[in-house]
PAVEX-465974 format. One record per atom (N, C-alpha, C): atom name; x, z, y; residue number from 1. Coordinates in steps of 0.2 Angstrom, whole numbers, padded with zeros to 4 digits. Each point is the difference from the previous one (the first is absolute). Layout:
> CA:X:Z:Y:NUM;
...
END
This chain:
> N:0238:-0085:0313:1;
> CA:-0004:-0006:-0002:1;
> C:0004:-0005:-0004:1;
> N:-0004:-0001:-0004:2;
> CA:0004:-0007:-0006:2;
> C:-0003:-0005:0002:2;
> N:0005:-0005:-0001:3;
> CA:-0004:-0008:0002:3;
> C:0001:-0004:-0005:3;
> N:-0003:-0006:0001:4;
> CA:0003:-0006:-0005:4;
> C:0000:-0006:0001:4;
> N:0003:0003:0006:5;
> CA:0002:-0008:0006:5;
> C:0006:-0005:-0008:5;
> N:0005:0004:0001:6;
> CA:0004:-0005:-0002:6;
> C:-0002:-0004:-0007:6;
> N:-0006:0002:-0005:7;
> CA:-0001:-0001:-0004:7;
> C:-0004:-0007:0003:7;
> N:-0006:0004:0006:8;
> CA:-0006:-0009:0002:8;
> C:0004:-0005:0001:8;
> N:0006:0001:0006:9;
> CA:0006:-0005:0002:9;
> C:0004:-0003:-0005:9;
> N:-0001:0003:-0007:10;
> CA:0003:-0005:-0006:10;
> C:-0004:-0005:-0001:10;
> N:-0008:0004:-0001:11;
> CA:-0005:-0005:-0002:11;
> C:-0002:-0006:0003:11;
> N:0002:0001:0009:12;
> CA:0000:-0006:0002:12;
> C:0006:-0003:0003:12;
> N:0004:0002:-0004:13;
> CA:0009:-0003:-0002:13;
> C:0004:-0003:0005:13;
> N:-0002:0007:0007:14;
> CA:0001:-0001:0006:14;
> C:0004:0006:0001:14;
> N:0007:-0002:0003:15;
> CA:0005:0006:0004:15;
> C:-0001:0003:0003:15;
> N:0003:0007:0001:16;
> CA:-0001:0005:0008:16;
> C:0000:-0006:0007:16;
> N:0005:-0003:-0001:17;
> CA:0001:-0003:0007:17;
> C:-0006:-0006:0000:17;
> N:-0004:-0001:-0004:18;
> CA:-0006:-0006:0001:18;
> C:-0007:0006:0003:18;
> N:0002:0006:-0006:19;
> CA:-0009:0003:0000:19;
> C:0002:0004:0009:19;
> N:0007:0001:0003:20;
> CA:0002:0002:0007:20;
> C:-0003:-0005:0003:20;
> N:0001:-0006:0001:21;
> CA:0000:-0004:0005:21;
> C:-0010:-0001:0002:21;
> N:-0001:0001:-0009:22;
> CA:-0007:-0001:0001:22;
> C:-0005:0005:0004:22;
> N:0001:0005:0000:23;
> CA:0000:0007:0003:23;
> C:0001:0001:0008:23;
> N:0007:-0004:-0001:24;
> CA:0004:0002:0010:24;
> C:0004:0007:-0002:24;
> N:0002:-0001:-0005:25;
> CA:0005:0009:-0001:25;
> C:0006:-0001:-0003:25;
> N:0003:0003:-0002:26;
> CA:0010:-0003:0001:26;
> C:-0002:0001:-0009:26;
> N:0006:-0004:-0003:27;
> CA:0002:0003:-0007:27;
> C:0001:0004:0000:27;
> N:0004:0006:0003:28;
> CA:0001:0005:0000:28;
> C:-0006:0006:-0001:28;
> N:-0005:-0002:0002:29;
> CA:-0003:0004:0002:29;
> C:-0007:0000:-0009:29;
> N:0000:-0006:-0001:30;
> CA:-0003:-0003:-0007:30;
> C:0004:0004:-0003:30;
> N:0006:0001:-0002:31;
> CA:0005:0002:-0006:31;
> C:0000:0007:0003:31;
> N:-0001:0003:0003:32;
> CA:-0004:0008:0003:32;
> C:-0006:0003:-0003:32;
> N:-0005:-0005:0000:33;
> CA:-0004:0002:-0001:33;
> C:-0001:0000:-0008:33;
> N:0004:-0005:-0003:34;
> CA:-0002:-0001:-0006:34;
> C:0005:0005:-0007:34;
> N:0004:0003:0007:35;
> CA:0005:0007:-0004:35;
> C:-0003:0006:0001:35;
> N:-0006:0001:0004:36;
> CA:-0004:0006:0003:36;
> C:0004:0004:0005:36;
> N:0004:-0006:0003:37;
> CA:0004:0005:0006:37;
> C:-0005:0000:0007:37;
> N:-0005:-0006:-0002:38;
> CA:-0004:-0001:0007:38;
> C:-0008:0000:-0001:38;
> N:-0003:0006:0003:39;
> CA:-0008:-0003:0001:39;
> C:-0001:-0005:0004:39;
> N:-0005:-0005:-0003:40;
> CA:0001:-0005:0006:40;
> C:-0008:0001:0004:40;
> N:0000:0000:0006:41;
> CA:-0008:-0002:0005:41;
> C:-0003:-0002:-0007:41;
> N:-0010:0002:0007:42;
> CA:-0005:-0003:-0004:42;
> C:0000:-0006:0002:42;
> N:0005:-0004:0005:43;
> CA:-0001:-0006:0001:43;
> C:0004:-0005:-0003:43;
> N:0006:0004:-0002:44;
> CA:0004:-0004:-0005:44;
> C:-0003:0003:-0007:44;
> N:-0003:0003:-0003:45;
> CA:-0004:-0001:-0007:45;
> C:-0006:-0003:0001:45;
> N:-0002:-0001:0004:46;
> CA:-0006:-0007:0003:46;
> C:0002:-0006:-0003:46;
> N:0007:-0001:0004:47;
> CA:0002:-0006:-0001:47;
> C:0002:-0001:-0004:47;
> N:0005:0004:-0005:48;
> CA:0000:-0002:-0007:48;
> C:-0004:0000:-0005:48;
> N:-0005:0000:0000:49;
> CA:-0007:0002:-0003:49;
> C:-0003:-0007:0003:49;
> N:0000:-0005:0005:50;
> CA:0000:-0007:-0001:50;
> C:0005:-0004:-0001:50;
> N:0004:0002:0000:51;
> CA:0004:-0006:-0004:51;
> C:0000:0001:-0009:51;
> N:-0003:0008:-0003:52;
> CA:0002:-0001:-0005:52;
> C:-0008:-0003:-0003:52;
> N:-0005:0002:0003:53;
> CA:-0005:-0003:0000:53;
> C:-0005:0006:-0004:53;
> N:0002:0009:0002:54;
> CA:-0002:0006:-0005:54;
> C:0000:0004:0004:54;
> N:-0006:0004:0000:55;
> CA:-0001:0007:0004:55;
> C:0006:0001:-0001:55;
> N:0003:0006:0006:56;
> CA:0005:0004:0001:56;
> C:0001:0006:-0006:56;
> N:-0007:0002:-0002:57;
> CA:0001:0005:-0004:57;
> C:0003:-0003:-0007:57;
> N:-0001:-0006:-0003:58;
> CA:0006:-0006:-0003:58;
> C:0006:0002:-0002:58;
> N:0004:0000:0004:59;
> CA:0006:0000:0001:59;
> C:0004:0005:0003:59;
> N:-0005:0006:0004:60;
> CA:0005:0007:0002:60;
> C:-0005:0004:-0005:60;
> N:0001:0007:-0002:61;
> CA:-0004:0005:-0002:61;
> C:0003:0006:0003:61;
> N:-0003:0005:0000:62;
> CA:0004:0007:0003:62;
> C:-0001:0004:-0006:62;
> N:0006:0002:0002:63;
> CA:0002:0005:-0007:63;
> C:-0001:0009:0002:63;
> N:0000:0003:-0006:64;
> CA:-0003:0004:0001:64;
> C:0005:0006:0006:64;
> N:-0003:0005:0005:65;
> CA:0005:0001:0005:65;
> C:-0001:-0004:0006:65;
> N:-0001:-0006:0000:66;
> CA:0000:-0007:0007:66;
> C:-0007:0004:0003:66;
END
C-alpha cells in the first residue's frame, strides 16, 4: 500500500510527533507507517482522515498485489 501521509503532514506543517499526539499513537508508529513498514487500523485511518480533513482513499491507495 502507498500513502501520502508524509506529504498531507507537510501540508499542514505539522510533525510526526504533533499528527501522534493528535491520533493517540507514538511517533514511532507515524514514521512506520509513513515508510510502509506499518498498515495501520480502520480506526486509525478514520482518524487520520479527520485530522487531515480527506477521505481515506486521499491519502493511502493499494498498489497492485495489496
Amino acid at each position: 500500500m502507498k500513502n501520502r501521509l508524509k506529504v498531507e503532514r507537510a501540508i499542514l506543517d505539522i510533525t510526526q510527533e504533533e499528527l501522534a499526539k493528535k491520533i493517540g499513537v507514538s511517533r514511532q508508529t507515524i514514521n512506520a507507517i509513513e515508510k510502509n513498514r506499518y498498515v495501520p487500523s480502520t480506526v486509525l485511518a478514520l482518524k487520520l482522515s479527520a485530522v487531515f480533513g480527506k477521505p481515506v482513499n486521499e491519502f493511502f491507495e493499494l498498489e497492485e498485489g495489496d
